[in-house]
RODRENKE-141318 format. One line per 2 residues: number of its first residue (from 1); their letters; for each residue x negated, y negated, z negated of N, C-alpha, C, CB. Coordinates in steps of 0.2 Angstrom, whole numbers, plus 5000, padded with zeros to 4 digits. Atoms other than C-alpha are relative to their C-alpha. Glycine has a CB too. Layout:
<nodes>
NUM) A) X Y Z X Y Z X Y Z X Y Z | ...;
</nodes>
This chain:
<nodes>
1) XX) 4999 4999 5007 4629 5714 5453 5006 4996 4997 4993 4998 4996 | 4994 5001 5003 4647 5710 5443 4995 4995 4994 5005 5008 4997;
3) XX) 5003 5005 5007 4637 5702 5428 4996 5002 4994 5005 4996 4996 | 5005 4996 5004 4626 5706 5412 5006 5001 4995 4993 4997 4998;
5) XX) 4996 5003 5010 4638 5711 5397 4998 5004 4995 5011 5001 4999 | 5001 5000 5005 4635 5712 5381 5004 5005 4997 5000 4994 4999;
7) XX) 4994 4997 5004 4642 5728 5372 4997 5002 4992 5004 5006 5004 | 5001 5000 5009 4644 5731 5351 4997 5008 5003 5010 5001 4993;
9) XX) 5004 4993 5001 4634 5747 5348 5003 5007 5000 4997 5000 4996 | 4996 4994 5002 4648 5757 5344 5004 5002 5007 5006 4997 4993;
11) XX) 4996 4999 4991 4652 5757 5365 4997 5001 5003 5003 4997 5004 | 5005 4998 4997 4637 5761 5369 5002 5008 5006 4995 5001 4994;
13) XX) 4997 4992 4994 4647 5777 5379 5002 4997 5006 5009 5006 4998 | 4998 5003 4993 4653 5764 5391 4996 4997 5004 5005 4994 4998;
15) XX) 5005 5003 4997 4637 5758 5396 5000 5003 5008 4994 5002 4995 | 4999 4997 4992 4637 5772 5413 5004 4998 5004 5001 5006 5001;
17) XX) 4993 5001 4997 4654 5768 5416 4998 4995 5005 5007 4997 4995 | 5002 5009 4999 4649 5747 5417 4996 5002 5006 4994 4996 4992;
19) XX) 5006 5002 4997 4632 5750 5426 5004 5004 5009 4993 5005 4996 | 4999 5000 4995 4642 5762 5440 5004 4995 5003 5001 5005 5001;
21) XX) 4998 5005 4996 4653 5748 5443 4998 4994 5000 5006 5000 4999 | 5004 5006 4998 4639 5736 5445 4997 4995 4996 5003 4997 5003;
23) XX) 5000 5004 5005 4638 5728 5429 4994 5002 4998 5006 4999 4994 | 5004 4996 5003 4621 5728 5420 5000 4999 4992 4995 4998 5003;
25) XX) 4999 5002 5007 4621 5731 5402 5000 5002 4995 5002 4999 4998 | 5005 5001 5005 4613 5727 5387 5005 5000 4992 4995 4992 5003;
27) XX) 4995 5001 5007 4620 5731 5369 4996 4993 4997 4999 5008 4993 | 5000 5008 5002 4621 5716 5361 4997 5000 4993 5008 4996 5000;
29) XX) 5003 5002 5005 4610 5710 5348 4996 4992 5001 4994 5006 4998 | 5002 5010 5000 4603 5691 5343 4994 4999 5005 4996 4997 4991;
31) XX) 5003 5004 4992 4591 5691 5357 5001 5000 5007 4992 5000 5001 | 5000 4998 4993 4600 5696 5370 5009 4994 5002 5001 5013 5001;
33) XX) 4994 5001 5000 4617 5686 5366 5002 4993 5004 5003 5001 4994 | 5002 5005 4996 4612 5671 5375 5001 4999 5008 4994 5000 4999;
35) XX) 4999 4999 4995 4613 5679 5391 5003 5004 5004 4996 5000 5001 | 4992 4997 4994 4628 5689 5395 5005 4995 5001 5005 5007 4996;
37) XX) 4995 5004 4996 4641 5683 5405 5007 5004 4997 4998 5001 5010 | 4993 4999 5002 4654 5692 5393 4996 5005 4996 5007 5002 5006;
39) XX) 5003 4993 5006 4655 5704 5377 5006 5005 4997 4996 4996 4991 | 4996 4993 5002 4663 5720 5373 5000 5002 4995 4999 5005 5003;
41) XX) 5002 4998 5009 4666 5722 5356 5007 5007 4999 5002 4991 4992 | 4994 4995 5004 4677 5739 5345 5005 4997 4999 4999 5003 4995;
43) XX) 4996 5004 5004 4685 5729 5335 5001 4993 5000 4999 5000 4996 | 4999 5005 5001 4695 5714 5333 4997 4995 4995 5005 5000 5001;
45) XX) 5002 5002 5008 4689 5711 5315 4992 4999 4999 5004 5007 4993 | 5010 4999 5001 4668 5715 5321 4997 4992 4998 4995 5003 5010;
47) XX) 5003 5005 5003 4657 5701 5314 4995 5001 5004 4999 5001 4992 | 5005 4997 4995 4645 5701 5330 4995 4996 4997 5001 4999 5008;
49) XX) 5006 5000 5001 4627 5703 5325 5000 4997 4992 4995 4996 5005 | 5001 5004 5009 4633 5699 5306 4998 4995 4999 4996 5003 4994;
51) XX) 5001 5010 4999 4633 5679 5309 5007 4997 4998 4999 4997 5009 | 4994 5000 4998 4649 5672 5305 5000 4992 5002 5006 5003 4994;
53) XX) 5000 5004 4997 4642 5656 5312 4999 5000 5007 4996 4996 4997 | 5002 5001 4992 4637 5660 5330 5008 4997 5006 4997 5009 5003;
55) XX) 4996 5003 4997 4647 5649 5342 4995 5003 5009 5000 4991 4997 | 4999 4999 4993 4648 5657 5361 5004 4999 5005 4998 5003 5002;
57) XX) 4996 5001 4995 4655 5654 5377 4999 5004 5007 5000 4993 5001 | 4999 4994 4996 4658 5669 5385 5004 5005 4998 4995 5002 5002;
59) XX) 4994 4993 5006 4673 5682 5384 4998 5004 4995 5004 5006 5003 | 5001 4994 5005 4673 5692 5371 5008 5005 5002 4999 4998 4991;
61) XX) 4993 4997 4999 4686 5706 5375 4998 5006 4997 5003 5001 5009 | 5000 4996 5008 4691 5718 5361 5003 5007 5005 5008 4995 4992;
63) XX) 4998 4993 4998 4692 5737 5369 5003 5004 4998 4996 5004 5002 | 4994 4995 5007 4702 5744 5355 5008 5001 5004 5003 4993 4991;
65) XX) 4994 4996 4998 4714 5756 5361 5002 4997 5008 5008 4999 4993 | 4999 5003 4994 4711 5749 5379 4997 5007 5005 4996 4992 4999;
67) XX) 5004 4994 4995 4707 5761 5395 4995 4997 5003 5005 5004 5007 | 5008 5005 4996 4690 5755 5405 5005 4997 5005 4992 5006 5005;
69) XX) 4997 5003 4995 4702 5750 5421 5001 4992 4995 5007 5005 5002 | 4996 5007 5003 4711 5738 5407 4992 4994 4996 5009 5005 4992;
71) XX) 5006 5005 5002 4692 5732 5399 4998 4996 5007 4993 5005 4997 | 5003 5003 4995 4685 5728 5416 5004 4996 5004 4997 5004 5003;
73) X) 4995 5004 4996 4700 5718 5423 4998 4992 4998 5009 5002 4998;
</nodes>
């Protein structure tokens, strides 16, 4: 398994892509954001899970106008 990541809801199309190359994963909401090992958001400007206090440590990498090759690198 590649790792668990966390994606915005609005990517949920990418979810098959992820899982055939090994990744498992879980759209991201407040009880799950604890335990991915990275997060995949639309947008640079998204306000994840409408908090603008949550502090994590794990990428966030912004798929906007990106191809899957260039998200998953």
């Amino acid at each position: 398994m590649q790792g668990i990541v966390g994606l915005d809801k609005t990517l949920s199309n990418l979810a098959d892509e992820l899982e055939t190359e090994g990744y498992e994963v879980v759209i991201l909401d407040d009880s799950n954001i604890n335990i991915v090992d990275a997060i995949i958001v639309g947008n640079s400007d998204i306000n994840l899970l409408n908090t603008q206090d949550i502090a994590i440590d794990v990428p966030v990498i912004n798929a906007t106008g990106k191809t899957f090759n260039e998200i998953v690198e």
